[in-house]
C-alpha positions in Angstrom: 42.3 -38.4 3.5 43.2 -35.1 1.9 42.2 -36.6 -1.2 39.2 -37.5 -0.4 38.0 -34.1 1.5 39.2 -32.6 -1.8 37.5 -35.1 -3.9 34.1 -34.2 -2.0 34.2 -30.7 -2.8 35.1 -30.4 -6.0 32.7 -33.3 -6.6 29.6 -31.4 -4.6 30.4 -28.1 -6.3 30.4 -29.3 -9.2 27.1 -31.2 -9.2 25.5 -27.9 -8.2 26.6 -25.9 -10.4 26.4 -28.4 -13.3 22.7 -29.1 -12.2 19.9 -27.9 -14.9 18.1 -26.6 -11.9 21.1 -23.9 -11.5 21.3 -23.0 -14.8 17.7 -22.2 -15.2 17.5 -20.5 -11.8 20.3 -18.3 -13.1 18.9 -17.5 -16.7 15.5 -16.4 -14.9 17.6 -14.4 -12.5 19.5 -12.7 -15.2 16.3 -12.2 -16.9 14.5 -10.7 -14.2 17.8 -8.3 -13.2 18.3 -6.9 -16.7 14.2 -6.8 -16.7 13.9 -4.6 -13.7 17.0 -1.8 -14.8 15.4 -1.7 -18.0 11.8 -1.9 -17.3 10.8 1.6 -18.7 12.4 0.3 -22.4 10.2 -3.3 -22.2 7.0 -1.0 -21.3 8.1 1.5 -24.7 9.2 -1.7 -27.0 5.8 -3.4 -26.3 3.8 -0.2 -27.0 3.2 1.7 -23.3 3.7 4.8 -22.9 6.3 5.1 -20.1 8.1 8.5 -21.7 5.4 9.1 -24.1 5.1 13.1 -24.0 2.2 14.8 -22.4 0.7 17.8 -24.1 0.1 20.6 -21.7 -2.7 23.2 -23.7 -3.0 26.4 -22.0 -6.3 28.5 -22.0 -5.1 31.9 -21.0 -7.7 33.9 -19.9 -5.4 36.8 -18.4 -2.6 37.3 -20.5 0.0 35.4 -18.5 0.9 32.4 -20.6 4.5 33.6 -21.1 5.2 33.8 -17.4 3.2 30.4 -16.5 5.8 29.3 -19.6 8.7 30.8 -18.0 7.9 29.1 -14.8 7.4 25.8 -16.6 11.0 26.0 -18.1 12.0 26.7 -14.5 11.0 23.1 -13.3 11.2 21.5 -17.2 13.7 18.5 -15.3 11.0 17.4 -13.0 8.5 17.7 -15.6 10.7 16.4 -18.7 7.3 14.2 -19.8 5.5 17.2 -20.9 5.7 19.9 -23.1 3.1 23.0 -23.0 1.4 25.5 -25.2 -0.7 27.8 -25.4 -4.2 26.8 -27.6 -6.1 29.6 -28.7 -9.6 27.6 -29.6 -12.3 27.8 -27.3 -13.1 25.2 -23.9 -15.3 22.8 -25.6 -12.6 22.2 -28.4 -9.9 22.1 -25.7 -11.8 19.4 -24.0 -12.5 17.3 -27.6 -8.6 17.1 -27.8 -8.1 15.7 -24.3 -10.8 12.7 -24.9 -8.6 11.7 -28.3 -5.6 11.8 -26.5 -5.2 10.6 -22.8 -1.5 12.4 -22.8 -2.9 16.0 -23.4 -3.7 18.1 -20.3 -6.0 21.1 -20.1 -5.2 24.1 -18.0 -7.6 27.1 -18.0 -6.2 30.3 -16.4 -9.3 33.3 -15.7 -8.8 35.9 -14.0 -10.4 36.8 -10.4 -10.1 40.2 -8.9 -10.0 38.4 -5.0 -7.5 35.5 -5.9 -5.8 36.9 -8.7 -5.8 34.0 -10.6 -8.8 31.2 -10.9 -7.4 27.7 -12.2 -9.1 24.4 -14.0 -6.7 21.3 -14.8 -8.7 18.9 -17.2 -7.5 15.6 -17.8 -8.8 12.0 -19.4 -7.4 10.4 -17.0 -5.6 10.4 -13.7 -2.6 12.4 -12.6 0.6 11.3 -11.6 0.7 12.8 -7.8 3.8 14.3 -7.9 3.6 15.9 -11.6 -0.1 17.6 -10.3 2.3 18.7 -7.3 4.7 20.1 -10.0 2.2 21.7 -11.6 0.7 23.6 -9.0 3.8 24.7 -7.5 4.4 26.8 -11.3 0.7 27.5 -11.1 1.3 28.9 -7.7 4.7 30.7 -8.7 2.8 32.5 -11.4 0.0 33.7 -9.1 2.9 35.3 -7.1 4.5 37.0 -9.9 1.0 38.6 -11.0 0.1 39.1 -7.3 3.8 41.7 -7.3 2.7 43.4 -10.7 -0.9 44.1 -9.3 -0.1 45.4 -6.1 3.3 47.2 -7.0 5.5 45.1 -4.1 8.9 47.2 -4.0 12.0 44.2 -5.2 13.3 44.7 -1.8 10.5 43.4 -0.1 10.3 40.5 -2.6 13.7 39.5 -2.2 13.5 39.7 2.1 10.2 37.3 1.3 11.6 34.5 -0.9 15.3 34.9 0.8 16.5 31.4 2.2 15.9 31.1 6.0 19.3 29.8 7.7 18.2 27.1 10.0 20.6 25.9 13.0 19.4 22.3 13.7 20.6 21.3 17.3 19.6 17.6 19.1 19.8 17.7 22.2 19.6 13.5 22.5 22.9 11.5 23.6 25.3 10.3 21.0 23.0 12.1 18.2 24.4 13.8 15.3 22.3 16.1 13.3 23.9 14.4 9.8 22.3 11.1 11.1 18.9 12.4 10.8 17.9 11.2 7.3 18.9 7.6 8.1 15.6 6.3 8.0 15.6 7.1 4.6 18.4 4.2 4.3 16.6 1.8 6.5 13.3 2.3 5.0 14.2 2.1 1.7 17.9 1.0 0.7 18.8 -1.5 3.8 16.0 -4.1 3.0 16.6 -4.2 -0.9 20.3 -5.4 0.5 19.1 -7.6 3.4 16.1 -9.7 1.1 18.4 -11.5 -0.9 20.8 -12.3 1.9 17.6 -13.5 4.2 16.6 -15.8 0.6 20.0 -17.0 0.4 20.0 -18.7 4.1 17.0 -20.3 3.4 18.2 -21.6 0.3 21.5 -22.5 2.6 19.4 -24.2 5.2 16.8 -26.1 2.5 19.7 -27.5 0.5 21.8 -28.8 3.5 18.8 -30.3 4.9 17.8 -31.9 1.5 20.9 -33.6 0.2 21.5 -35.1 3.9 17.9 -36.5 4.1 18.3 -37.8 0.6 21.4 -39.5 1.1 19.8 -41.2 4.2 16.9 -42.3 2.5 18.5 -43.8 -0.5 21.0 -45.7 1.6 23.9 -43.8 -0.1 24.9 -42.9 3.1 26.0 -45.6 4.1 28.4 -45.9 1.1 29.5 -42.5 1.8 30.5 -43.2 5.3 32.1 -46.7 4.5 34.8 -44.6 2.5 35.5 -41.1 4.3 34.8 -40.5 7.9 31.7 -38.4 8.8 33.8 -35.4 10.5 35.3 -35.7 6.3 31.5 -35.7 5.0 30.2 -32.9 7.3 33.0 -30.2 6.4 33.0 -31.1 3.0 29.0 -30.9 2.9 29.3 -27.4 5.1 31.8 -25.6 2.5 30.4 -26.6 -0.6 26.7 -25.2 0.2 28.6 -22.0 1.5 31.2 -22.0 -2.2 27.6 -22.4 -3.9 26.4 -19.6 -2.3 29.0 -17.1 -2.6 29.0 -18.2 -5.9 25.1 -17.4 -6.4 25.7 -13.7 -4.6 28.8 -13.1 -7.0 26.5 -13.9 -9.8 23.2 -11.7 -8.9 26.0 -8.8 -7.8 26.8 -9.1 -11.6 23.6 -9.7 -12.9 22.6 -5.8 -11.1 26.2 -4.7 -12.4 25.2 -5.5 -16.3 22.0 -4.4 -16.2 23.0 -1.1 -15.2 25.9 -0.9 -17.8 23.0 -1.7 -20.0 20.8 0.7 -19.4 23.7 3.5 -19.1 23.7 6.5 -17.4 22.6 8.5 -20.0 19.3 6.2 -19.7 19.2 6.9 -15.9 19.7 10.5 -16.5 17.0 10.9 -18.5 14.4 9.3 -16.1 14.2 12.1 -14.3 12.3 10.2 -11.5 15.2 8.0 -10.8 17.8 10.5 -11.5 16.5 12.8 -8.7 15.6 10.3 -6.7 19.5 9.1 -7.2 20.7 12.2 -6.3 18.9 12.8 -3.8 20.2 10.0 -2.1 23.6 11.0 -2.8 23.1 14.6 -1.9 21.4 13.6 1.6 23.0 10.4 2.5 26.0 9.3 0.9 28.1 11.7 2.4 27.2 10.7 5.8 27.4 7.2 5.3 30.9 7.0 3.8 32.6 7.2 7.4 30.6 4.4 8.6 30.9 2.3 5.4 34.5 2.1 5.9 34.0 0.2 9.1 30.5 -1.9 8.9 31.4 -3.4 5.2 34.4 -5.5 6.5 32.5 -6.3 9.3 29.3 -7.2 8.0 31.1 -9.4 5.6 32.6 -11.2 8.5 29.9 -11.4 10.4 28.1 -12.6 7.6 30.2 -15.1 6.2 29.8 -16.8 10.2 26.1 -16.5 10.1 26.3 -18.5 6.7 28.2 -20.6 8.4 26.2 -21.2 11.6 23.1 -22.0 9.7 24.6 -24.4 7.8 26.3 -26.5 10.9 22.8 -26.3 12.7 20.9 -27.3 10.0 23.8 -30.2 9.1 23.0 -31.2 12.5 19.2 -31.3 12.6 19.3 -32.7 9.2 21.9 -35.9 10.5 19.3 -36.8 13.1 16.3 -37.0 11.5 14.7 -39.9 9.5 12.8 -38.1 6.4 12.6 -34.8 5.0 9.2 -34.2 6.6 11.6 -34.4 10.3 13.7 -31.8 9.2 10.7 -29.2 8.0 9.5 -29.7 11.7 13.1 -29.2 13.3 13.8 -26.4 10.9 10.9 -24.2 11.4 12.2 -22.3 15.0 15.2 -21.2 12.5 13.0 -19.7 10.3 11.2 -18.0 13.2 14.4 -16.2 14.4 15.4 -15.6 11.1 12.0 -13.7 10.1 12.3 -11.8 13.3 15.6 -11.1 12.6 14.0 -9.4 9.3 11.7 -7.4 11.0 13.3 -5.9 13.4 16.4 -5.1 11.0 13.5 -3.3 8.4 11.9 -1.3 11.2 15.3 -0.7 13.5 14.9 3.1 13.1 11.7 3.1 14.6 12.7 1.4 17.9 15.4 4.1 18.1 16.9 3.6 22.1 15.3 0.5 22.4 17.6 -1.8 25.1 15.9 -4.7 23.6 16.8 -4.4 20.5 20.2 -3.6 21.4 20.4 -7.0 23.3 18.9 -8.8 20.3 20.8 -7.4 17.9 23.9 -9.6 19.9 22.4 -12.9 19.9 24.0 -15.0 17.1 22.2 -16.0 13.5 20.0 -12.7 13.8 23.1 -10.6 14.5 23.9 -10.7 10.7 20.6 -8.8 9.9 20.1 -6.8 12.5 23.4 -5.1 14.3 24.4 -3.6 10.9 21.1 -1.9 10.3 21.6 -0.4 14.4 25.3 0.8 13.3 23.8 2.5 10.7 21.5 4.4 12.3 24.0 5.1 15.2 22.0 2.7 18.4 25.4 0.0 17.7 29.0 1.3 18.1 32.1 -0.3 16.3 33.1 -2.2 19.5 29.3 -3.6 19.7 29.5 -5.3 16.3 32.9 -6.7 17.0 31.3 -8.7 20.3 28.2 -9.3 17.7 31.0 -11.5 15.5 32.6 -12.9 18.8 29.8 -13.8 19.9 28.9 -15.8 16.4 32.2 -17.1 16.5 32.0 -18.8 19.8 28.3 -20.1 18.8 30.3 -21.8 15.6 33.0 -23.3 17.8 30.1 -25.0 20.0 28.4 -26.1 16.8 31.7 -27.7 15.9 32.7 -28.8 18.8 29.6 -30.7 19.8 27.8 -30.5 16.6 30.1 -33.0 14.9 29.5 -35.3 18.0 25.8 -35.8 17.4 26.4 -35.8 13.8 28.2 -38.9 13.9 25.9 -40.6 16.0 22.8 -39.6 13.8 23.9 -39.7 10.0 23.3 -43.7 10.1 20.4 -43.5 12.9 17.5 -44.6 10.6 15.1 -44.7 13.7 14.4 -41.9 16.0 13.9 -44.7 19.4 16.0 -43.1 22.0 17.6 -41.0 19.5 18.1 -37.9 21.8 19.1 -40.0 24.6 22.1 -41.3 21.9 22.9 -37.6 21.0 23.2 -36.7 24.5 25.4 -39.1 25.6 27.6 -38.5 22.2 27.7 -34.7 23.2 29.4 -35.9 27.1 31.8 -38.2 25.0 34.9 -36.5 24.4 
C-alpha cells in the first residue's frame, strides 16, 4: 500500500512538472521577474530615455547662478538625471533649444525688490512631480541665501532659524508604540506585493484540485483508480502533490526575484536614485522596527500558511468528489473565493480599521487567517498568543476536514449522479 501511496506521488508530481503547460508558465514567469528588476535597461536598450540626462539652462538675471549651483550640488543625488548651466543667450534662444530637445529645462531667475527673487521654469513637456519639488526646494534655498545678504541677518540668528526642532512624540492610545507609527507604510505598500502571489497560488491550489478530480470522473479513470488503491490512498496522495507543486512554484518565483536582482546589481540599484531612496528609506524608517516582530510572525506565518494551503485543498478535494462536471465545482467553489477575496481586502486595508473588534474576530476564522492575522501582528492590533490560536484554530478546521472530509469523499468520487447525493454524504459523515 505504501507502494502505491508512493507511486501516486511521485507519479502526480511528476506529470506536473513534466507538463508543457509548467514549463511555459515558468519561462514567462522568469521573463516577466527579470523584466520588472530590469525594466529601466529594456526602456534604454530599445531607445527611451529612462536615465537620459536633462539639461538644466540657467538665465541669471541677478547674479546668483553660483549659489543656485551650489544648492544644486547640495541635492545632485535626488536630481542625478540632470545636469545644469548657466546659458548666457537671450530668452527667445533659450526657448528654441527647449523645443529641439524635450530633456532641456529653462530656468529664468530676475530680480524683484518685494520677493527678492522672481522665477520662470520652461519646459517641452511635463515635469516629473517630485524633480519640480526638487527644484523648487534649491530655488527656494537660494531665495533664502540672497534674502540673508540683502537684509544683513546676523549668523546667529540664521543658525537659531534653520536649527533642528527636537520633537518628543508621545501616544497616548493602549498598547501603542511610537516606532509602530510608520506601519502603514508596510501595509500599504510592501504587505500586499507579498500577500498577491500567495492569494494566486490558492486559486491555482483550489482550480487544479478541482480539475484533475472532475477530469478523472468524467473520463471514467476513476474508476480504474479506485479499483487499485483505496480512495482515503487517492485523496492524500492528490492533497500533497498539489501542495509539493506549489511549494515548488513559490521556491521558483522566490528565485526568479532573487536572480533578477543579482542581475541588475546593486551598483544598478544605487544608481536609480528613485529606488535607492526609496530603499533606504524603507530601511531607515521600517526595518528596524520590524526585525523584532519578524523573528516571531515568519515561523508563524509559514505555519499558518502551510495549514491554509492545506485546508483549501481538502475542501476543495471534497467539493470536487461530489460533483458530476466541472461546471458543479465552479458553482461549489465560488463562496471560497468570496472569503478568500475578503480575506484580501481586509488584510490590504488592516491599518485603516486600526481597533476594529471585528476585524480582530475575523482575522481568527480559519482560510482567511493566513492573509489577514499577519498583516494585524504587524501593525500591533494581533499579539503573538493571538496568532498561535489563529493556527490552532486552522489546525482543528483540518482535522474536521480529515476526519469527516474523507467520509463524504468516498461516497462521492464514484457518485456520477447528484439524486440524493447530500442525503448519501450525510449519512457517510454519521458512519464511523
Amino acid at each position: 500500500m505504501k507502494d502505491k501511496f508512493k507511486f501516486l506521488i511521485e507519479y502526480g508530481l511528476e506529470k506536473k512538472i513534466k507538463s508543457k503547460w509548467f514549463v511555459i508558465v515558468n519561462i514567462l514567469l522568469l521573463a516577466l521577474m527579470l523584466s520588472l528588476c530590469n525594466i529601466d535597461r529594456i526602456i534604454t536598450f530599445f531607445g527611451g530615455d529612462f536615465n537620459k540626462e536633462t539639461k538644466i539652462l540657467v538665465v541669471d538675471n541677478i547674479g546668483c547662478f553660483d549659489l543656485l549651483k551650489s544648492q544644486f550640488d547640495l541635492n545632485k543625488d535626488n536630481l542625478s538625471k540632470y545636469s545644469m548651466e548657466n546659458y548666457k543667450k537671450d530668452l527667445k534662444s533659450l526657448k528654441k533649444e527647449i523645443k529641439k530637445d524635450d530633456n532641456t529645462v529653462g530656468i529664468i531667475l530676475n530680480p524683484n525688490e518685494d520677493k527678492i527673487i522672481d522665477v520662470k521654469i520652461i519646459s517641452n513637456g511635463y515635469l516629473d512631480l517630485i524633480d519640480s519639488e526638487y527644484l523648487k526646494s534649491i530655488i527656494y534655498s537660494t531665495k533664502i541665501v540672497k534674502a540673508i545678504e540683502k537684509y544683513e541677518i546676523p549668523i546667529e540668528t540664521i543658525n537659531k532659524i534653520y536649527e533642528n526642532v527636537e520633537i518628543d512624540r508621545e501616544i497616548l492610545g493602549k498598547n501603542k508604540k511610537k516606532e509602530e507609527e510608520n506601519m502603514e507604510m508596510v501595509m500599504a505598500y510592501v504587505f500586499p506585493s507579498i500577500i498577491l502571489p500567495l492569494f494566486m497560488l490558492i486559486l491555482l491550489l483550489v482550480q487544479m484540485i478541482g480539475s484533475e478530480i472532475n477530469d478523472e470522473k468524467a473520463t471514467r479513470g476513476m474508476e480504474i483508480i479506485i479499483s487499485n488503491v483505496s480512495p482515503k490512498i487517492h485523496f492524500f496522495s492528490k492533497i500533497i502533490v498539489s501542495n509539493l507543486f506549489i511549494i515548488i512554484q513559490i521556491v521558483l518565483m522566490l528565485f526568479y526575484g532573487v536572480l533578477g536582482m543579482l542581475i541588475r546589481g546593486k551598483q544598478a540599484i544605487e544608481a536609480n536614485s528613485e529606488l535607492y531612496n526609496y530603499v533606504n528609506t524603507f530601511k531607515e524608517n521600517i526595518s528596524i522596527q520590524l526585525t523584532d516582530k519578524l523573528i516571531y510572525v515568519i515561523p508563524l506565518f509559514i505555519i499558518l500558511l502551510i495549514l491554509t494551503f492545506i485546508g483549501y485543498s481538502l475542501l476543495s478535494g471534497i467539493l470536487a468528489s461530489i460533483t458530476t462536471n466541472i461546471e458543479d465545482f465552479q458553482q461549489l467553489q465560488t463562496p471560497l473565493m468570496i472569503i478568500l477575496m475578503t480575506g484580501y481586502v481586509l488584510s490590504v486595508f488592516a491599518a485603516t480599521f486600526d481597533g476594529s473588534l471585528l476585524i480582530k474576530l475575523i482575522a481568527f476564522l480559519p482560510f482567511i487567517s493566513a492573509i489577514v492575522a499577519p498583516s494585524l501582528f504587524i501593525i500591533g492590533q494581533f499579539s503573538l498568543i493571538d496568532m498561535i490560536i489563529s493556527i490552532v484554530l486552522m489546525l482543528g478546521v483540518n482535522y474536521i476536514l480529515i476526519k469527516y472530509g474523507l467520509r463524504i469523499y468516498k461516497v462521492g468520487i464514484l457518485n456520477y449522479s447528484s439524486s440524493k447525493l447530500y442525503k448519501k454524504m450525510w449519512k457517510a459523515v454519521k458512519e464511523k
